[in-house]
C-alpha positions as CSV (number, residue, x, y, z in Angstrom):
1,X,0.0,0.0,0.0
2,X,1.4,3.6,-0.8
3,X,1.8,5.8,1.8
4,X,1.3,9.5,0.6
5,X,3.5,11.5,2.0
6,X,2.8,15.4,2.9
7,X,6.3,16.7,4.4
8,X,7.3,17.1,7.2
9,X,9.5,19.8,9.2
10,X,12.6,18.3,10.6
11,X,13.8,20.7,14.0
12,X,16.7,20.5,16.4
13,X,15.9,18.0,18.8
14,X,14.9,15.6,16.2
15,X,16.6,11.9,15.8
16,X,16.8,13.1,11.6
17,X,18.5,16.3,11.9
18,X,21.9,15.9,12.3
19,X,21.9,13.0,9.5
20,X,20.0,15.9,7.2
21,X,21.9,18.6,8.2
22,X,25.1,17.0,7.2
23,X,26.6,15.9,3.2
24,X,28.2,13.2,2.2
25,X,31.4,14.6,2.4
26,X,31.4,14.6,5.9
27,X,33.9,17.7,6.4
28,X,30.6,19.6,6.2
29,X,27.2,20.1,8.2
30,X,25.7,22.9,9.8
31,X,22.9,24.2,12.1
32,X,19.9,25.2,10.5
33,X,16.9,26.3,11.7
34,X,14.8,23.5,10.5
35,X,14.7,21.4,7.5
36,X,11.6,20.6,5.1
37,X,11.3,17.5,4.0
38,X,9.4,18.6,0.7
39,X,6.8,16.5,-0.4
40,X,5.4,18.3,-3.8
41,X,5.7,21.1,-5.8
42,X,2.8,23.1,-3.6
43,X,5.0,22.5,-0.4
44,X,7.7,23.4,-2.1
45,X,6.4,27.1,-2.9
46,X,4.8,27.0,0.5
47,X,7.7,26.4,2.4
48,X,9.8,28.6,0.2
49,X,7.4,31.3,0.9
50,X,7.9,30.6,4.4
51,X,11.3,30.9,4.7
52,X,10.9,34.4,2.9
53,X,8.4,35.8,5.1
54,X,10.9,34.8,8.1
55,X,13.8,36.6,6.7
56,X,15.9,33.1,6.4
57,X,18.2,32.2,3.7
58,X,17.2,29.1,1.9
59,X,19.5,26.1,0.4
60,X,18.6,22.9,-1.2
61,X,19.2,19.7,-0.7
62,X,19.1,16.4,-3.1
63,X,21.4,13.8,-2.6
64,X,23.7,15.6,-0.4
65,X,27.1,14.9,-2.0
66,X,28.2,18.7,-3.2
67,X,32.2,19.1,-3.0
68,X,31.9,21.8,-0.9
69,X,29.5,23.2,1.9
70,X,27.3,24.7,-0.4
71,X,23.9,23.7,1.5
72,X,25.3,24.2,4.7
73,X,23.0,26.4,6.1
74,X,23.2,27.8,9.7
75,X,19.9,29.8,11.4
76,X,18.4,29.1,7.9
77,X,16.2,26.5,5.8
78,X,17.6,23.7,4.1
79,X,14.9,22.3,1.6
80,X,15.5,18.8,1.2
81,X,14.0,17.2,-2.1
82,X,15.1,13.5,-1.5
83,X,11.6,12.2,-1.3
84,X,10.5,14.0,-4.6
85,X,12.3,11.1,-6.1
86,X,9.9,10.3,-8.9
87,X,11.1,9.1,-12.6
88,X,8.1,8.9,-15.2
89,X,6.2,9.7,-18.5
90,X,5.2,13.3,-18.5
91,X,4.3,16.0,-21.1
92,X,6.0,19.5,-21.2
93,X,4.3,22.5,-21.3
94,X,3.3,22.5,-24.9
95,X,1.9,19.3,-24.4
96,X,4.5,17.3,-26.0
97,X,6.0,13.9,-24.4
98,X,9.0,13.9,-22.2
99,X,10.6,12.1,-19.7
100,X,10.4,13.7,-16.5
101,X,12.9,13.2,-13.2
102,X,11.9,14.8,-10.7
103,X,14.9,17.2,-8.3
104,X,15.1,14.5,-5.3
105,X,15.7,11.4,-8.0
106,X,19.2,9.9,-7.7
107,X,21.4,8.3,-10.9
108,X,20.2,5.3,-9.9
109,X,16.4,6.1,-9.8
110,X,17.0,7.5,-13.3
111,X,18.7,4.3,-14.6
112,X,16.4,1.9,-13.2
113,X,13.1,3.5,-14.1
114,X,14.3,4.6,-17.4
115,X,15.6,1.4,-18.6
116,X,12.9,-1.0,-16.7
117,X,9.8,0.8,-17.8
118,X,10.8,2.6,-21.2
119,X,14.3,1.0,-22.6
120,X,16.4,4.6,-22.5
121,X,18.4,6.0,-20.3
122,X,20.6,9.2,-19.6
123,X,24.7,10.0,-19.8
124,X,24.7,10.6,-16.6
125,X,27.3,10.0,-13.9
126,X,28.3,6.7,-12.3
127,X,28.0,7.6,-8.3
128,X,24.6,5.6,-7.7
129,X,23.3,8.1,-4.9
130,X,24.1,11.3,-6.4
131,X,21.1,13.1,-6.5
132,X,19.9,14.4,-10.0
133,X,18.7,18.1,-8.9
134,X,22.3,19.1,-8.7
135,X,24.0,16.4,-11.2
136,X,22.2,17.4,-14.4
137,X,22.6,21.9,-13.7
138,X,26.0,21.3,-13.7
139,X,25.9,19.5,-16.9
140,X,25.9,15.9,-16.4
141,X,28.9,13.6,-17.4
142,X,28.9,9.8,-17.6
143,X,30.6,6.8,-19.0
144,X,27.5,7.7,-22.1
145,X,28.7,10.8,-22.8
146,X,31.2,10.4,-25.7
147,X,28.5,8.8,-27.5
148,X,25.9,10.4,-26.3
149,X,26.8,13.9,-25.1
150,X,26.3,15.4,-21.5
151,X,23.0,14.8,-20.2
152,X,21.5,18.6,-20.5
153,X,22.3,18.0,-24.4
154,X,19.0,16.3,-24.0
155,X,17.2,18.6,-21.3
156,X,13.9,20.4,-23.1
157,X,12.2,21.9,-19.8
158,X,13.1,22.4,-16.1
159,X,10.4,23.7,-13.6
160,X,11.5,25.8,-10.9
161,X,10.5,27.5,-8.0
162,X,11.7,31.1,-8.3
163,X,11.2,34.2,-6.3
164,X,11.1,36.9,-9.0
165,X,8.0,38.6,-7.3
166,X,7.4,35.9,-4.7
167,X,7.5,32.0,-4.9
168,X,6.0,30.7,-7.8
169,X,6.8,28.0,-10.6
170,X,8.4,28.8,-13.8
171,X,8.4,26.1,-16.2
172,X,11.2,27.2,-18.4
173,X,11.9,25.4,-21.8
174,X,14.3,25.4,-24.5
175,X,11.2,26.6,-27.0
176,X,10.6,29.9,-25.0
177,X,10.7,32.9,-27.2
178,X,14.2,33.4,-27.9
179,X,15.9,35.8,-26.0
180,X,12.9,36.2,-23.5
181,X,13.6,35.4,-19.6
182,X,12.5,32.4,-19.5
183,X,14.8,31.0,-22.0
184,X,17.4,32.1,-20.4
185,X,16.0,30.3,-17.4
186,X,16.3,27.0,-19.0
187,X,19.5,27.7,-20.8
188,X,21.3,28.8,-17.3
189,X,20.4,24.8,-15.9
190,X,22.4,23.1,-18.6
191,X,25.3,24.1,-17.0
192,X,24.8,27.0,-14.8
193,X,25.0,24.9,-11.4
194,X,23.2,24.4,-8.4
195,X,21.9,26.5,-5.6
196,X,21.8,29.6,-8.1
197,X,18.3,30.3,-9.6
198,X,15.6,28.8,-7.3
199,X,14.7,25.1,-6.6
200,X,14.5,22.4,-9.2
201,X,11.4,20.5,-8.9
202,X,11.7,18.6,-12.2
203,X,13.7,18.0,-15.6
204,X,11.9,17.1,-18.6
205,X,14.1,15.5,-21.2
206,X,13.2,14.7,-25.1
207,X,11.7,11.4,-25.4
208,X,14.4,10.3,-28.1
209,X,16.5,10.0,-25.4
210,X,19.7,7.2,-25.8
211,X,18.8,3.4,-25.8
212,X,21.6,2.2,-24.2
213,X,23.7,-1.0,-25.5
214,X,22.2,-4.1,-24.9
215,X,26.0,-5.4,-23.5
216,X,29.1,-3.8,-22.9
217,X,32.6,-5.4,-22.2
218,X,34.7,-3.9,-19.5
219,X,37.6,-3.7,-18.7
220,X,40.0,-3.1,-15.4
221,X,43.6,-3.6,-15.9
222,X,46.7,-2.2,-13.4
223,X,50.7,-2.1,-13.5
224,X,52.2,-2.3,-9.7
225,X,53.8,1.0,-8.3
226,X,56.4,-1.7,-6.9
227,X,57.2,-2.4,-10.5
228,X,57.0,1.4,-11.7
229,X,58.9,2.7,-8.6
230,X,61.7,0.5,-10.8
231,X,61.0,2.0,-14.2
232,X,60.1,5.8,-13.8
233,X,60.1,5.4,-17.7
234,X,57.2,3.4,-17.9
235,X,54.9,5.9,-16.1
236,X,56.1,8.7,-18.8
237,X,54.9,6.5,-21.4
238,X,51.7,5.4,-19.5
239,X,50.4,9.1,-19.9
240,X,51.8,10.1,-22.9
241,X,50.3,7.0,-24.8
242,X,46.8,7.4,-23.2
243,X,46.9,11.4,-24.2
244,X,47.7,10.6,-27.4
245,X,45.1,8.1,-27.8
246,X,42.4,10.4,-26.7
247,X,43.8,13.4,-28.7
248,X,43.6,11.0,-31.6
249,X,39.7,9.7,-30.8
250,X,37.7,12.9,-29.2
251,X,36.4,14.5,-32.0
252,X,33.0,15.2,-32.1
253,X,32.9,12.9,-35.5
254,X,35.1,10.5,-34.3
255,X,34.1,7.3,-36.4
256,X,35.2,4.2,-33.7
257,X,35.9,5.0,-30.5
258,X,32.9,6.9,-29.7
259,X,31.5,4.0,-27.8
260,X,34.8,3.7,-25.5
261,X,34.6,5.6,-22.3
262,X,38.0,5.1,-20.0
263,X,39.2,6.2,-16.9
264,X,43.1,6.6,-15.8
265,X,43.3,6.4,-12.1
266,X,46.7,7.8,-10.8
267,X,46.4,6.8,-7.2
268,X,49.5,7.8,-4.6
269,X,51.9,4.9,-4.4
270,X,51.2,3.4,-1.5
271,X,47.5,2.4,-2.8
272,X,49.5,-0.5,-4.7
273,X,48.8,0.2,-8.4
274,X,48.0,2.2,-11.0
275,X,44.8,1.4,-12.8
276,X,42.5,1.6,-16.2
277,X,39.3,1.3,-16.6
278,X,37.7,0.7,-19.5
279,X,33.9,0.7,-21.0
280,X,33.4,0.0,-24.4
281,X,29.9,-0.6,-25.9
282,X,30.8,-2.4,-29.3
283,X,30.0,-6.1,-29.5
284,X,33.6,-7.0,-31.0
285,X,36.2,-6.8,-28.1
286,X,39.2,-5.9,-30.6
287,X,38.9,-2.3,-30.7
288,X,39.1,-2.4,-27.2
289,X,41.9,-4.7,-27.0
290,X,43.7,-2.3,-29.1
291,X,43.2,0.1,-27.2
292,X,44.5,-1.0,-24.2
293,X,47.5,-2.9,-26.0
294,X,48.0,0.9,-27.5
295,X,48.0,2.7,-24.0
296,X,50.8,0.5,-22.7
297,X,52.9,-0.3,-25.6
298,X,56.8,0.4,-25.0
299,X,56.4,-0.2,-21.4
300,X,58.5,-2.9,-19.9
301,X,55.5,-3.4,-16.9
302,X,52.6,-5.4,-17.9
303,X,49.1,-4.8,-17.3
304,X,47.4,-7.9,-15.2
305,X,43.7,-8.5,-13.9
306,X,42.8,-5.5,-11.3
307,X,40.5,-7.4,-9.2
308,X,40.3,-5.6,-5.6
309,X,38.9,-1.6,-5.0
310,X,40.8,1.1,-5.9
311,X,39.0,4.1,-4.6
312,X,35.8,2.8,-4.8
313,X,35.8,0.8,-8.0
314,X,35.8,-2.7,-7.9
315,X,36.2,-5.2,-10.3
316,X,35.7,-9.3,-9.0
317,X,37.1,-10.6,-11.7
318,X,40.0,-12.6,-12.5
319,X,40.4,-11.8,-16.3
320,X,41.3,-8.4,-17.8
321,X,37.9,-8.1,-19.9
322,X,34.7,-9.1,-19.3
323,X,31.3,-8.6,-21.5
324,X,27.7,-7.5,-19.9
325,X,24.4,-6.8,-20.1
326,X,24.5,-2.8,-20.0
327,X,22.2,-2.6,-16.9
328,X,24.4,-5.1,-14.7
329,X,27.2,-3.2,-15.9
330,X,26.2,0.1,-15.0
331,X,25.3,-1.4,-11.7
332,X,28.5,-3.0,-10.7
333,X,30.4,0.2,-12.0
334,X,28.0,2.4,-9.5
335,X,30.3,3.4,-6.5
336,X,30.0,6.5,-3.8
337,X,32.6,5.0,-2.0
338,X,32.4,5.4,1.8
339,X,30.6,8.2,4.0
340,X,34.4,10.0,4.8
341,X,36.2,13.9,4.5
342,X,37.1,14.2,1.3
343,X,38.9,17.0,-1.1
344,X,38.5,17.8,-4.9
345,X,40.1,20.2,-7.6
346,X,39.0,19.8,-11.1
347,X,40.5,20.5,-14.8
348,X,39.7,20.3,-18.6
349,X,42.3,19.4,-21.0
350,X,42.6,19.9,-24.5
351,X,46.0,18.2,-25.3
352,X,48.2,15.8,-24.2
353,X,50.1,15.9,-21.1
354,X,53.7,17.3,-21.7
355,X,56.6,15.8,-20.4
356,X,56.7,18.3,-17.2
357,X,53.5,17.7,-16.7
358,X,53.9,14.1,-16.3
359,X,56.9,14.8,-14.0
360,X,55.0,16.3,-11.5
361,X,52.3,14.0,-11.4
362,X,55.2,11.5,-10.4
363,X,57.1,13.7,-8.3
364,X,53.5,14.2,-6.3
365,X,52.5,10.6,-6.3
366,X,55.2,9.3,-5.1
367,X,56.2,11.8,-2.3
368,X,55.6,10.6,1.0
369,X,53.7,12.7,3.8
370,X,55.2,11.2,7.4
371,X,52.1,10.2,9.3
372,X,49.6,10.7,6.9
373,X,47.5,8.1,5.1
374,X,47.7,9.2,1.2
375,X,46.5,6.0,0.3
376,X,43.4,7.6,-1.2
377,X,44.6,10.0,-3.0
378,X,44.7,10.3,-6.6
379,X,44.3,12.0,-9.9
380,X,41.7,10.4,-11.9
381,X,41.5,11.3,-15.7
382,X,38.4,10.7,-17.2
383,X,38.0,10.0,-21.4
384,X,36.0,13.2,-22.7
385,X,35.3,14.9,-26.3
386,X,33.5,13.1,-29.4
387,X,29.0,13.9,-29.3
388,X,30.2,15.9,-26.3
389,X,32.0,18.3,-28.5
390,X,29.7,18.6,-31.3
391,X,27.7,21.5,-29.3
392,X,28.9,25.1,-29.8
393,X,30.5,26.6,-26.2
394,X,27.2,29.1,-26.1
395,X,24.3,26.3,-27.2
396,X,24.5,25.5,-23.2
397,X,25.9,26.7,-20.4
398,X,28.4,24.4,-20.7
399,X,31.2,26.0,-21.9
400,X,34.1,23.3,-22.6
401,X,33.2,21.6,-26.0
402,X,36.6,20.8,-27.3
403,X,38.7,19.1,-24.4
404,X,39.6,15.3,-24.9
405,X,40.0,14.5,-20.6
406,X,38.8,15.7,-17.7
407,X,40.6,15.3,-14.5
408,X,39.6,15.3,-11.1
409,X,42.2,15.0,-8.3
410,X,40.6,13.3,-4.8
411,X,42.2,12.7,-1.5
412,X,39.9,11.2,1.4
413,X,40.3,10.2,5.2
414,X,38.5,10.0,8.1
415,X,40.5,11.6,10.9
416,X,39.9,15.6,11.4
417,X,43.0,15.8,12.7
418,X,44.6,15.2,9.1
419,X,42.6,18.2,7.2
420,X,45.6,20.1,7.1
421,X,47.7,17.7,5.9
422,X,45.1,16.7,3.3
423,X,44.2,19.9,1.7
424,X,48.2,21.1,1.8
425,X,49.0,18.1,0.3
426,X,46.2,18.5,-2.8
427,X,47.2,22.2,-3.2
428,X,50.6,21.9,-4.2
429,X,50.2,19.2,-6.6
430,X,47.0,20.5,-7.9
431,X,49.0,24.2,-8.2
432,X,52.2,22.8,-9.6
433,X,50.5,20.6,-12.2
434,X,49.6,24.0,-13.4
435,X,52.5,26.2,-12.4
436,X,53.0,27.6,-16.0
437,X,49.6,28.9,-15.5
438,X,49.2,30.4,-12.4
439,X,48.7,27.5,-10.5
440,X,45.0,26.8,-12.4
441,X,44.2,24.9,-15.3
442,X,43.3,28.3,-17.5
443,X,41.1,28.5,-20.0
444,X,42.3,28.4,-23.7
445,X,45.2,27.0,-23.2
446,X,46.2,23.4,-23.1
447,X,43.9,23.1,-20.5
448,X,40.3,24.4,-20.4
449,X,39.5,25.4,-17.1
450,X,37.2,23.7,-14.3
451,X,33.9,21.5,-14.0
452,X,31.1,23.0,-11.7
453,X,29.9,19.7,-10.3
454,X,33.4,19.4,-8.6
455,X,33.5,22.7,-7.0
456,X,36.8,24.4,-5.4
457,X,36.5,27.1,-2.9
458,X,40.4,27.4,-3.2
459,X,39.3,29.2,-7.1
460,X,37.8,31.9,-4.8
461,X,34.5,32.6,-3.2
462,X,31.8,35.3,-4.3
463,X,32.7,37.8,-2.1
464,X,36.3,38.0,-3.2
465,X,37.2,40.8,-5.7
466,X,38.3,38.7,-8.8
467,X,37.2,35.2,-7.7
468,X,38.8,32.9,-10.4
469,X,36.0,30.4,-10.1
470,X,33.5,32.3,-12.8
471,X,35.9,32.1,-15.4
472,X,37.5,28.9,-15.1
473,X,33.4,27.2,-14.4
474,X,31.7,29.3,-17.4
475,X,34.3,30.8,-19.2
476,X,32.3,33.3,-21.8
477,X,29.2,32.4,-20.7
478,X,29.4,34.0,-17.5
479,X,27.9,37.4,-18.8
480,X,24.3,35.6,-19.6
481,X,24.1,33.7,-16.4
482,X,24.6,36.7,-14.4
483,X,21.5,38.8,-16.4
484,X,19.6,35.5,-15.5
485,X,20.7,36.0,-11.8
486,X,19.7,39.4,-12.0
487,X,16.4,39.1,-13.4
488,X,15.1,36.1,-11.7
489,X,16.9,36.4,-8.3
490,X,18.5,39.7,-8.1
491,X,18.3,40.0,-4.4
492,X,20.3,37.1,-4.2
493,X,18.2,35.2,-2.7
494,X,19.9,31.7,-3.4
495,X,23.5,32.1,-2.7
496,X,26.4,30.4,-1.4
497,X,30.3,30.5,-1.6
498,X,30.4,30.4,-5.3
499,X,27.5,31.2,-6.4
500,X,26.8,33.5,-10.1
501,X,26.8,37.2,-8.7
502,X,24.0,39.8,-10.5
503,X,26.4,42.4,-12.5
504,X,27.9,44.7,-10.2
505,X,26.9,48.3,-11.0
């Protein structure tokens, strides 16, 4: 029997309120003055209107794993949308058939529903429990997307709760009236980030959304630090062959390896190896194999079988390939990896890595910080370009349409004792990887600057001067979104650490 749910208020006092009032990352939680467990989109203006009326700053919550302490939220209101979770057939406002996920849905609602009850699916991200309100503003990016493009390449509507003149819903679509607010609206969530405009109730995407591949083969292979501790070489020509690879297959009409998607995980030494991971989508394993055999050829260490967890992906399987259904695939490739403090810097790349480059990754990952646990740390470079860079920078708010990887460096523990440590320790590599510029992966370069959906407080806050962050997140785009700010929420309304800022007079 379904139970229908209302809301409910969630105060100090209450067994739920520290769990709600806290991320997944747990370096972050606050102290709000309640938090509304939103039930619909009625509640949702209600309770928005609320918060208004008592002069308190409002956030919103989906799935709760944001970088940085963007909800946190203290004498305020966090809005929390996990039980708007929904994932069904639905018409936009011109009457025409969509698929509609509601804010509070995570990647795995989306997956399941979409493929169980209508055969498609999204290129979305891998992380099971990330919650789609915030996911798909940012952009979306999954192990889809170099066949399929980012998720908001298939976005037609979003509704939103905005305040322009009070709470009310705006159901903003990519049809609107060019140039006319509303427009705008829509345009500023494919890529525009969270916690900026108002609160996402729902995304409506085209129904010719992607079937996905009835079976994929995948692929985890690793070489042993112990071995390339031995042959410093062998790293140089680890990252030099997989650049090249992906500067040779990441063009928007790239004619093979659009179906591969591969991730490069450069974990500190004393996690045990260095790993690949590998999704390709044909039904012929060669290509892949060849792929592979071209990423480590000219290195004197040999792949073997990864078959243990390497920063939450694990593989239990002894031989280097494997082929499955899609659906168990994506499933066994769905980590979050544990509830713990975590860090994360971000970068685009358009090019190889050069031989300095390379150096410093090396120098970094094998450096040694006395007492500290480094063991989950890592650079991860993720395979990027081909549909994703058929769009024009200003067809979304998604400015970086040409770069061929995207990297994200992680370190996590558990200890708040070792925050220091941590965070000095991804600094300087993150800011010597990119010494030649500044210390940041800047734009139009060889690198492309930042993603969104890994934000950085260390690329400034909005009530800095000359933050960094706008520029290396939007790049040109950055104009438009802030005369969207300004006209729906000029007041500011929705803001946080890095927020878009109305033009400054």
């Amino acid at each position: 029997m379904r139970h229908e749910f209302s809301g409910r208020t969630v105060l100090p006092g209450d067994p739920r309120y520290r769990t709600l009032s806290q991320g997944f990352n747990q370096r972050w939680h606050s102290s709000p003055a309640r938090i509304r467990l939103v039930a619909d989109e009625a509640d949702a203006v209600a309770e928005l209107s609320r918060a208004l009326d008592d002069g308190l700053r409002p956030t919103v919550r989906g799935g709760g794993h944001c970088y940085e302490g963007f909800v946190d939220n203290d004498r305020g209101v966090i809005l929390d949308l996990s039980t708007m979770r929904g994932v069904a057939a639905a018409t936009d406002k011109f009457g025409r058939p969509t698929y509609c996920v509601e804010g509070g849905a995570t990647n795995w609602d989306v997956y399941t529903t979409l493929f169980r009850e209508h055969a498609v699916t999204l290129p979305a991200g891998s992380c099971y429990s990330v919650g789609a309100g915030g996911h798909i503003c940012g952009g979306g990016f999954g192990v889809l997307s170099r066949r399929h493009g980012l998720t908001v390449d298939h976005l037609v509507q979003v509704d939103v709760v905005t305040v322009r003149g009070g709470a009310a819903v705006t159901r903003a679509h990519r049809d609107d009236a060019a140039g006319s607010p509303e427009q705008d609206l829509f345009w500023a969530h494919t890529g525009g980030g969270g916690g900026n405009f108002g609160v996402v109730l729902r995304y409506h995407f085209a129904i010719g959304a992607p079937e996905p591949p009835p079976r994929v083969w995948i692929s985890s292979v690793a070489w042993p630090w112990a071995e390339l501790i031995d042959r410093p070489g062998d790293f140089e020509t680890l990252l030099t062959n997989f650049g090249a690879f992906l500067a040779s297959h990441s063009g928007p009409r790239e004619p093979v390896y659009d179906g591969l998607f591969a991730i490069l995980k450069l974990t500190h030494r004393s996690n045990g190896n260095v790993v690949l991971f590998s999704q390709w989508d044909g039904d012929d394993p060669a290509p892949l194999d060849d792929f592979v055999a071209a990423v480590e050829q000219g290195m004197a260490t040999r792949s073997r079988a990864q078959t243990h967890s390497v920063a939450g992906l694990f593989l239990p399987y002894p031989e280097k390939r494997r082929q499955m259904p899609w659906f168990q695939a994506t499933m066994t490739l769905n980590p979050s990896g544990d509830n713990q403090r975590g860090k994360y810097k971000s970068a685009y790349h358009r090019e190889p890595f050069g031989r300095d480059r390379i150096a410093t990754f090396w120098d970094w990952l094998t450096r040694d910080v006395p007492g500290v646990d480094l063991s989950k740390t890592l650079v991860q470079i993720d395979s990027y370009g081909c549909r994703i860079n058929a769009r024009r920078p200003e067809e979304t708010a998604v400015a970086q349409r040409d770069s061929i990887m995207k990297l994200q460096y992680q370190t996590y523990w558990t200890d708040p004792a070792e925050d220091a440590d941590h965070l000095e320790y991804l600094s300087g590599l993150y800011q010597e990887v990119y010494r030649d510029t500044g210390g940041i992966p800047e734009i139009d370069t060889t690198t492309d600057g930042a993603y969104v959906n890994y934000p950085d407080i260390d690329l400034g806050t909005a009530d800095q001067p000359d933050p960094a962050y706008p520029r290396l997140y939007y790049k040109g785009n950055y104009p438009r979104l802030q005369r969207t700010k300004a006209h729906w929420d000029g007041e500011e309304v929705f803001h946080h650490a890095q927020s878009i800022r109305p033009p400054r007079t």
